[in-house]
ROMAR-678857 format. One record per residue (C-alpha): residue number from 1; residue in one letter; x, y, z. Coordinates in Angstrom, 3 decimals. Example, Ala and Ser with C-alpha at 12.3 -4.5 7.8 and 13.67 -1.06 7.14 Angstrom:
# ROMAR-678857
- seq; type; c1; c2; c3
- 1; a; 12.300; -4.500; 7.800
- 2; s; 13.670; -1.060; 7.140
This chain:
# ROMAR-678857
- seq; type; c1; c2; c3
- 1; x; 12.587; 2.706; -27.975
- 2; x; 10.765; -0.545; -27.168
- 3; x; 9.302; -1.300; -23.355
- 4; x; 6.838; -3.813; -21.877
- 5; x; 3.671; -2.969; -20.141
- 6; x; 5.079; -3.799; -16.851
- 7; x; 8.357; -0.934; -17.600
- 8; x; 5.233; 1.156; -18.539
- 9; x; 2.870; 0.914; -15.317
- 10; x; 6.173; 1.184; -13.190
- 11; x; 7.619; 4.195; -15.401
- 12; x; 4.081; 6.014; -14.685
- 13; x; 3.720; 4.778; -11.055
- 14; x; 7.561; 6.043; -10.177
- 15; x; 6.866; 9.534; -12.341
- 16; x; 3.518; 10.056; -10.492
- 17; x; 5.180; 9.463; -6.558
- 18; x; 2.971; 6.623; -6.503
- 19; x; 5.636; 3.820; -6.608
- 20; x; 6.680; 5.252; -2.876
- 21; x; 3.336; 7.041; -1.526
- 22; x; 3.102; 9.778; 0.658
- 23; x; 6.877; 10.329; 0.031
- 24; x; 6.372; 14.277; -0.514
- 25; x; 7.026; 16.606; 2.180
- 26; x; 5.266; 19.331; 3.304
- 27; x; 4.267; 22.903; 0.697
- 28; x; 7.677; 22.068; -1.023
- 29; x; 6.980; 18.526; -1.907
- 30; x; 3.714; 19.763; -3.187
- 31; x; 5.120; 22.830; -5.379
- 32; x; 7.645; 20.034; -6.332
- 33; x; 4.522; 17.770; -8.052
- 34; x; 2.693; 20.566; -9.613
- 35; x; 6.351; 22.010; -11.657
- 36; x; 6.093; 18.054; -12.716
- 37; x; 2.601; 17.771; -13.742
- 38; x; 1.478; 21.192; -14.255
- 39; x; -1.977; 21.468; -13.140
- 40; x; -4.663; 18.790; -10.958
- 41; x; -8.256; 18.837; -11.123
- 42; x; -10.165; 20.341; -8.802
- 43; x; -13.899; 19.486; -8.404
- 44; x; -16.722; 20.220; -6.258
- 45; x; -17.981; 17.208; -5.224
- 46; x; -16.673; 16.176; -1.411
- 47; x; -17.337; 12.775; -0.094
- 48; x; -13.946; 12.248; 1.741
- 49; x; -12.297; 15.606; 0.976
- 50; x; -12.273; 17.441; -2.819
- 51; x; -10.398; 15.612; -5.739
- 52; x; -7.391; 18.250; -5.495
- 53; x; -7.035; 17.313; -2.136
- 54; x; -7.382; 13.564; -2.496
- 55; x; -4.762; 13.448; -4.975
- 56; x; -2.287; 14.657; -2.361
- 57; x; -3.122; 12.866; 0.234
- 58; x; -1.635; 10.158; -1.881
- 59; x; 1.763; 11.832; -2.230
- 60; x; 2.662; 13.925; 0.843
- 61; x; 3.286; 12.822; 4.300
- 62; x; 0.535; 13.779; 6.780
- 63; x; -1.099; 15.820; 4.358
- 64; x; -3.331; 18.186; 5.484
- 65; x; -5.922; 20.460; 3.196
- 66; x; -4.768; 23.293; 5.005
- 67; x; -1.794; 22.983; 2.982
- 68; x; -3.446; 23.393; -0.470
- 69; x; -5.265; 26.226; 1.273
- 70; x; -2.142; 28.241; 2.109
- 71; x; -0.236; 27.527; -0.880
- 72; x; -3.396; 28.978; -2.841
- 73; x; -4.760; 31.914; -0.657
- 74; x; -2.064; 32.760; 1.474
- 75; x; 1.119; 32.523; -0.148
- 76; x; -0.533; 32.895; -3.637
- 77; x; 1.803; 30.416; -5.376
- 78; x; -1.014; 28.460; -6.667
- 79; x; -4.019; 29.086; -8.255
- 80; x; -7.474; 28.119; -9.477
- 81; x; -8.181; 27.955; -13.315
- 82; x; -9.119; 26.657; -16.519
- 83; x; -6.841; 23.767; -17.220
- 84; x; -7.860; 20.272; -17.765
- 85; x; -11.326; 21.809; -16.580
- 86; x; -11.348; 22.969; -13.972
- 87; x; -7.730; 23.269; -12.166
- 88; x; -5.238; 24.370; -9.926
- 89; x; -1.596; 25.527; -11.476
- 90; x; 1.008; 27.422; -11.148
- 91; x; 0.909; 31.423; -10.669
- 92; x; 3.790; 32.337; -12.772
- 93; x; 2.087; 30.312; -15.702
- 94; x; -0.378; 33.158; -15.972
- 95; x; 1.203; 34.223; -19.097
- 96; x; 0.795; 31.046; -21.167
- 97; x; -2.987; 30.741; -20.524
- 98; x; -3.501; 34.346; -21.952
- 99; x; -5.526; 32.129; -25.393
- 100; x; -7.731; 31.044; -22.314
- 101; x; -8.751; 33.454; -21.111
- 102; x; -9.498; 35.080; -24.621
- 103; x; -12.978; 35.763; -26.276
- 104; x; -11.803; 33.335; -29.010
- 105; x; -10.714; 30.596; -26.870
- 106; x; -13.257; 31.063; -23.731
- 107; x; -16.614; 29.648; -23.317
- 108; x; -17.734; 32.326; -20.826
- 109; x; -17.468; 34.859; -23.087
- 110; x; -20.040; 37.531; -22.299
- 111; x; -19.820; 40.322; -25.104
- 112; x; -22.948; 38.671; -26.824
- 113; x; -25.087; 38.789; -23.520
- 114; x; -26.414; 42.431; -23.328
- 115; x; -27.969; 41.615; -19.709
- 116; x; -24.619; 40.637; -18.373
- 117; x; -22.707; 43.582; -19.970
- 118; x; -25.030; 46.072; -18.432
- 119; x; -24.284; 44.912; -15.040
- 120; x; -20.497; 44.367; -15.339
- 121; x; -19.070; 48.195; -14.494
- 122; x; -21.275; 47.884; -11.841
- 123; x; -19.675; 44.538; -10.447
- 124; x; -16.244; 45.770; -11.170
- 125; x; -17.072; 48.817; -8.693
- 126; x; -18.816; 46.678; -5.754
- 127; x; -15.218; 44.556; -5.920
- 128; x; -12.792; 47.764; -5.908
- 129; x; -14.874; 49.395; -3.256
- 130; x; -15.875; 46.284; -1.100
- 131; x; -13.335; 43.601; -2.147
- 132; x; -13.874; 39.586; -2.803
- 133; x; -17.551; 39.088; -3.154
- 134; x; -19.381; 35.876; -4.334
- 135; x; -22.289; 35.565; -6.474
- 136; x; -24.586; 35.578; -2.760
- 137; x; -23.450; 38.864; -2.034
- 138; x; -25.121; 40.843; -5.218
- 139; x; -28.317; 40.512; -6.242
- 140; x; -29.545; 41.786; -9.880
- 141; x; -32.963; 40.657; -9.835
- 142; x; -32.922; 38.254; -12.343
- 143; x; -31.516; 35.400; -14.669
- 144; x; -29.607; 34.701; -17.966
- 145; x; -29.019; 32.694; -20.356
- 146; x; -25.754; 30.899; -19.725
- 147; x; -23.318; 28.641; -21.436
- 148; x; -24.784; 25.967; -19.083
- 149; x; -28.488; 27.036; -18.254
- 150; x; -30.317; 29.720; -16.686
- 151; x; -28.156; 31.127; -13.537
- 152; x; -28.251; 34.664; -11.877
- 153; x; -27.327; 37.766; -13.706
- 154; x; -24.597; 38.160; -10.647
- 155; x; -22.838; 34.596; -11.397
- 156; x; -22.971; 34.695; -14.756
- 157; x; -21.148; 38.190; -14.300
- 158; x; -18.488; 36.932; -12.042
- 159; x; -17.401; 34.231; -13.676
- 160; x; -17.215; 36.041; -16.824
- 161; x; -14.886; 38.263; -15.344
- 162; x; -12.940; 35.362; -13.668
- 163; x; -12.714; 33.835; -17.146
- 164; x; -11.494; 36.525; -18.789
- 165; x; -8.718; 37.414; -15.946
- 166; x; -10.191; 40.347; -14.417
- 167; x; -10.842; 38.519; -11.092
- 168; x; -9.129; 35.510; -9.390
- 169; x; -10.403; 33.347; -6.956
- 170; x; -9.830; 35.116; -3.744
- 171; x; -10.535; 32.417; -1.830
- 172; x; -13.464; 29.534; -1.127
- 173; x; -15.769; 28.978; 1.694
- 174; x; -16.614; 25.071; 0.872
- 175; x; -17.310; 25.409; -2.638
- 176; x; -18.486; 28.719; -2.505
- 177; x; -16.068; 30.919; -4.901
- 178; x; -15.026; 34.607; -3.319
- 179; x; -13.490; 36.554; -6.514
- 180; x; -11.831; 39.427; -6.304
- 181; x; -9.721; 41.840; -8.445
- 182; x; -6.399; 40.163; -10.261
- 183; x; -4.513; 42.835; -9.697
- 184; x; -4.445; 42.543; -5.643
- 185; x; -2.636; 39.378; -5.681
- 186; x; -0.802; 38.970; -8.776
- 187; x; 2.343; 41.314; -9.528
- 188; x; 1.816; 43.590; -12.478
- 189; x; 5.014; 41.699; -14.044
- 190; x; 3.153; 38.674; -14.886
- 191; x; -0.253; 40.728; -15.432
- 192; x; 1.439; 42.616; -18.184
- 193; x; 3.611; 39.663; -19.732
- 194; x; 3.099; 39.009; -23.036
- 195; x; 1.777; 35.682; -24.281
- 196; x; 4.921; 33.404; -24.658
- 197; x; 3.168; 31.531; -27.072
- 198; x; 2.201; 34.061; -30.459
- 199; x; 1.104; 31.230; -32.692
- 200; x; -1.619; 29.263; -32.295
- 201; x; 1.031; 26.135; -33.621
- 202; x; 3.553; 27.623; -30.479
- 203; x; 0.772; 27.160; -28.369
- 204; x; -0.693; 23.879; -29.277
- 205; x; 3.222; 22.932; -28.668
- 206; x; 3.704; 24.214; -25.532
- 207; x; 0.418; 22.582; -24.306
- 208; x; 1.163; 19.349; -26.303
- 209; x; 4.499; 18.659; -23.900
- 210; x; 2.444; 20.651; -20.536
- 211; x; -0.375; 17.693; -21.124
- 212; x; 2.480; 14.813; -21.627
- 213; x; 4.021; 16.350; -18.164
- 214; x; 0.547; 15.640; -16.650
- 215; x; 0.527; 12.511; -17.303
- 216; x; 3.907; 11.154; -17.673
- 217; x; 3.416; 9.022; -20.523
- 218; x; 0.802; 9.791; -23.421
- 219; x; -0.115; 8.360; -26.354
- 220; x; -0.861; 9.502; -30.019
- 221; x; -5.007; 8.858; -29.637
- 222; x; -7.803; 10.575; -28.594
- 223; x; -8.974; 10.766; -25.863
- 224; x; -9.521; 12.371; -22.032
- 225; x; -5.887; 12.692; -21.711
- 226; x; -6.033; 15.583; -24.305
- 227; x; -9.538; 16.795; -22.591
- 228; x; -9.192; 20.881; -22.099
- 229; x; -7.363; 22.193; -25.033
- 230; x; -9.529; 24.314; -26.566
- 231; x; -9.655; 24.625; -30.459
- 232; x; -7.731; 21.202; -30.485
- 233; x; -8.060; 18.001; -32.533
- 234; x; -6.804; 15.084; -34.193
- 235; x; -4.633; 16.951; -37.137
- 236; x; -3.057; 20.075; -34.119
- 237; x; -2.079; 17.095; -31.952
- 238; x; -0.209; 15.206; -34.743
- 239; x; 1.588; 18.436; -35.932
- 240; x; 2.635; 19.372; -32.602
- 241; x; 3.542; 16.006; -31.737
- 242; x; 5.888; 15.714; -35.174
- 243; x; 7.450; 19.752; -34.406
- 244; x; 8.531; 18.246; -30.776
- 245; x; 9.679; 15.135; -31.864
- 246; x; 12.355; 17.099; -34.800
- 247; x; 13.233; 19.287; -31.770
- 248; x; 13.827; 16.504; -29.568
- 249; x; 11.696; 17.712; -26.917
- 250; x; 9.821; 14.742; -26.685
- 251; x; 10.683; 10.922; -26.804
- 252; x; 9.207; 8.491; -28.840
- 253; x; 8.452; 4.829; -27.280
- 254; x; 6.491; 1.467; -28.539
- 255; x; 4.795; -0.442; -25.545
- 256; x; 4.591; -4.252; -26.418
- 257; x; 1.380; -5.119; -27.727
- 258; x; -0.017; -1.766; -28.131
- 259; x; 0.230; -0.121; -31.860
- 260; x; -0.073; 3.552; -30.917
- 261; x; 2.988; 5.343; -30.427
- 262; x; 3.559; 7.235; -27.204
- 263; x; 5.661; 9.737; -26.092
- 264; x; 7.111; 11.227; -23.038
- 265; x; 9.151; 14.713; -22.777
- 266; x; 12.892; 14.631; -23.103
- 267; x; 13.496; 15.641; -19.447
- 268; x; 11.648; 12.574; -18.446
- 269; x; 14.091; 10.204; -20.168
- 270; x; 16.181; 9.891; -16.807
- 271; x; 13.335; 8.780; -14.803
- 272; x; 12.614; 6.410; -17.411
- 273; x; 15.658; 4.661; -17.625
- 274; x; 15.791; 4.787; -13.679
- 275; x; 12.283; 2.528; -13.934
- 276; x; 13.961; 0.653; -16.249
- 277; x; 16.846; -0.212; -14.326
- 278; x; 15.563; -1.069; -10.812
- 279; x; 12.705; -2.758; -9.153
- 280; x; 9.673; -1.714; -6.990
- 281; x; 10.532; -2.059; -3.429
- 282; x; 8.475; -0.223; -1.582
- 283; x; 5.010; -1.915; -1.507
- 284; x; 2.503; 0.330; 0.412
- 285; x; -0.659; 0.255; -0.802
- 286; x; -2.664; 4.320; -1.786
- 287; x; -5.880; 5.332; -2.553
- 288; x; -6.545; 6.909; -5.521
- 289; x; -8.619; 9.918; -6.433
- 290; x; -11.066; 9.980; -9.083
- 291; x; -10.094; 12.517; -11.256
- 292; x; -6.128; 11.745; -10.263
- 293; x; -3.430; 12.541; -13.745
- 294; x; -2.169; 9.096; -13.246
- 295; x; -6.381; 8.075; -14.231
- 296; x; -7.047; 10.764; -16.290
- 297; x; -6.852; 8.386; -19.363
- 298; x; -9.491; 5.679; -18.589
- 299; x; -8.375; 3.861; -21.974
- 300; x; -4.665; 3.836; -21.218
- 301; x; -5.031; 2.376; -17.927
- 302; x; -7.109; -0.396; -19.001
- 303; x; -4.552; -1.472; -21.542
- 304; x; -1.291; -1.093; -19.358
- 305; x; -3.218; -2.107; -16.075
- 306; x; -5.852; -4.233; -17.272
- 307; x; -8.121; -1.823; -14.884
- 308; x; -11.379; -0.620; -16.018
- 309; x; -11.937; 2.181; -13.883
- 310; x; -15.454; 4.434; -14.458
- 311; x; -16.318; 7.094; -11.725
- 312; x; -20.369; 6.279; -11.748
- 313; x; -21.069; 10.104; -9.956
- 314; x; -22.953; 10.740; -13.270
- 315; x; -24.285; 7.351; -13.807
- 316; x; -28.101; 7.131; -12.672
- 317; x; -28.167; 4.577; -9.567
- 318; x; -29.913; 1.157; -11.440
- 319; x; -26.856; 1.674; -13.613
- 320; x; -23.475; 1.800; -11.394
- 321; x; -21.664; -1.624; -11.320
- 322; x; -20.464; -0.499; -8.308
- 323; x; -21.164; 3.013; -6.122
- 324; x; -21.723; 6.704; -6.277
- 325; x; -17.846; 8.131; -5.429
- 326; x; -15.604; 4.964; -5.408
- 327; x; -11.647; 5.398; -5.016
- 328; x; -9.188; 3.142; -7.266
- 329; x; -6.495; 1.361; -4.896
- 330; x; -3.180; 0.809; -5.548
- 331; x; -0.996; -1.931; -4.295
- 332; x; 2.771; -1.838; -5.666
- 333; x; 1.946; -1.597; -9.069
- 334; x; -1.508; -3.102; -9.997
- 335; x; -4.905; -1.441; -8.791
- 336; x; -6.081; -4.536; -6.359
- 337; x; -9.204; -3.231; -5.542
- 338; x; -11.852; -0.253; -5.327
- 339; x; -12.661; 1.903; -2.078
- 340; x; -16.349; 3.537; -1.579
- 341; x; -15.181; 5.832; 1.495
- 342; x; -17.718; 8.319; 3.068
- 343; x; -16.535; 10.652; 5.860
- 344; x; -19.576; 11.734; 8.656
- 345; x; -17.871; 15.634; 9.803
- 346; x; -20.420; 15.417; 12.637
- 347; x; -19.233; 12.019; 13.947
- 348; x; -15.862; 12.151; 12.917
- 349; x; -16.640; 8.603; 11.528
- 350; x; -14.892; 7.364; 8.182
- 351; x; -17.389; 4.789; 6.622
- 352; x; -15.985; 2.296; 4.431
- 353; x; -19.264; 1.805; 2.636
- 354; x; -18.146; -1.048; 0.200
- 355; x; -15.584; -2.468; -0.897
- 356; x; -14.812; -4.458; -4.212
- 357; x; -11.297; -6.689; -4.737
- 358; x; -10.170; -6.867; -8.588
- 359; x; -8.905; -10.667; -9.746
- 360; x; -5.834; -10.525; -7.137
- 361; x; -4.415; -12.644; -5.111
- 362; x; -4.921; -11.314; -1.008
- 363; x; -1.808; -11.872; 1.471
- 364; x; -1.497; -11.179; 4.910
- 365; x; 1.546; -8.640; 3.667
- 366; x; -1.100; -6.788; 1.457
- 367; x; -4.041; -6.377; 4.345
- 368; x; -1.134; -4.920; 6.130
- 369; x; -0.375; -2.043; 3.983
- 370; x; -3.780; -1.280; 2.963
- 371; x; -4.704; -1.292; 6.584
- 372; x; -1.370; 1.146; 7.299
- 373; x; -3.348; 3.064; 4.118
- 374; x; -6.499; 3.336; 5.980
- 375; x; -4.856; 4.397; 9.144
- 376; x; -2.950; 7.237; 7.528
- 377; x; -6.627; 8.424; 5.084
- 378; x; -8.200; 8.267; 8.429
- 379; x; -5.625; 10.742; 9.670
- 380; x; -5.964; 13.093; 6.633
- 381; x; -9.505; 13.274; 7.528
- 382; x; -9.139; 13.655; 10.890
- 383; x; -11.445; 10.734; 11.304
- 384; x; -12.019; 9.232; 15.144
- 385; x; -12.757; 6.142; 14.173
- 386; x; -13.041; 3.757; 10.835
- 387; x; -16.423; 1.791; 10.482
- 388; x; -16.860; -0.739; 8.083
- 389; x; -13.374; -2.075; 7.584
- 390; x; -14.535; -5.451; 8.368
- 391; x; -15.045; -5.393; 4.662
- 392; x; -11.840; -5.261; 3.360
- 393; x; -11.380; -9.024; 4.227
- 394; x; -11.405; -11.194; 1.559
């Protein structure tokens, strides 16, 4: 099947929830996006809320983090883990990401640290006796050798055990981690189920269609799209790509002027021919979050939305074309311009600290949404006041 680039961008804008943002409602309409996608990113970093939260906001009327929150540490059907890094998915997908948290497959595999082994029947007591401790609440005296650097014996023991599924995230205090023991909060029924995936070629399937559902629309090439999959390159992706194509699980497309082939999953094919079929009416405008699905593949954005989009967080000052944490922002279906937001918690200000228009033409219409945009991000914050939009004006 044969589309243009403009059926493309509207396919992945309308599969996303970005064609009509902030359309979701409530824990629901979240659970709702994550059976879709599978997993978001979570990071650290927090300039105007985390990325998890930031990729909501776009989605879900009058989203609030305390939403996230609940679903993850209250009512337990979410969950932080290892995904496309570091992520938030599912509960009941526990099962499949049993080659995760394997020796084999993990990273932050401590059986060939002797300094973190001696201390680990120790940890595993403190957390039965005492429940959800972080890494500030034992001290061993000293530092190891870890797949990153040097970090405290305690850290390096915690997150092993996290890794390996002994412990969960409990729950976070800012970006603080409080682990405690999986057992407590997930039922023994998924603990104890068996890896639905015995092969490594059943896995690299199953996760071959999961990573399509995170995106929407993939294509046959390397890249950060794929980024996560352990033990995976060129010659697994092509096999598991060919096994799902003779099953008819997946959907091969052409995109005009593009030579690789991409694919999308067989369940998809309604929403597709939906895109097809009608036109964008809806033209608010969103603010996208850094490490969003729909921007996970820098390379495939460029060449459907002529967008080159680099998040400069890493990039050493004298080097950024434009700032330190800048947002993407989408009008209808082209990304019109790019955001650097900063919230002040003390002031309750949100800063608009730049702001950078892409090779668009600016109408009256279009300040209007994007300043309906801004009123609704200043909301999510639970901003006072917005300084700084002054700059939006072209």
């Amino acid at each position: 099947m044969r589309i243009s680039r403009a059926q493309a961008r509207k396919f992945i804008l309308d599969y996303h929830q970005l064609s009509a943002p902030r359309s979701l409602r409530g824990k629901e309409g979240i659970m709702n996006y994550f059976k879709k996608v599978g997993c978001i990113q979570y990071d650290p970093l927090n300039m105007v809320g985390y990325n998890s939260h930031l990729v909501l906001q776009s989605r879900v009327r009058n989203y609030r983090p305390q939403l996230l929150n609940e679903l993850l540490y209250q009512d337990r059907r979410l969950m932080d883990g290892w995904d496309k890094c570091m992520s938030i998915y599912e509960v009941d997908k526990w099962p499949y990401f049993t080659r995760v948290r394997n020796k084999e497959y993990s990273k932050h595999a401590y059986e060939n640290n002797e300094q973190i082994q001696q201390i680990i029947p120790e940890v595993r007591d403190i957390i039965g006796k005492d429940g959800p401790v972080s890494s500030k609440d034992l001290d061993f005296g000293e530092k190891v050798s870890w797949y990153w650097g040097k970090t405290k014996a305690a850290r390096a023991a915690l997150e092993s055990l996290y890794a390996t599924g002994e412990l969960i995230v409990s729950h976070k205090v800012g970006t603080r981690k409080y682990y405690d023991l999986a057992d407590k909060h997930i039922g023994q029924d998924l603990l104890q189920q068996a890896d639905p995936n015995p092969s490594d070629q059943e896995y690299f399937r199953w996760y071959v269609k999961r990573r399509i559902g995170s995106l929407g629309l993939i294509w046959d090439r390397a890249g950060d799209g794929w980024q996560g999959i352990r033990k995976f390159k060129s010659p697994q992706r092509k096999q598991a790509l060919n096994s799902l194509l003779a099953d008819q699980q997946i959907i091969k497309l052409n995109i005009e002027g593009i030579k690789q082939d991409f694919f999308i999953r067989k369940e998809d094919f309604e929403t597709l021919q939906k895109s097809l079929s009608t036109k964008i009416k809806n033209s608010k405008a969103s603010f996208i979050a850094p490490l969003d699905n729909v921007v996970w593949d820098r390379r495939l954005i460029k060449e459907l939305f002529n967008f080159d989009y680099k998040w400069e967080v890493y990039t050493p000052p004298a080097q950024r074309k434009y700032g330190y944490y800048v947002l993407p922002v989408l009008y209808r279906d082209r990304f019109v311009a790019r955001i650097e937001p900063q919230f002040n918690s003390k002031t309750r200000q949100l800063i608009i600290k730049n702001w950078w228009w892409e090779d668009t033409k600016v109408n009256s219409s279009m300040l209007d949404k994007i300043d309906k945009c801004l009123a609704s991000f200043k909301s999510y914050l639970g901003a006072d006041e917005i300084i700084g939009a002054e700059k939006i004006i072209k």
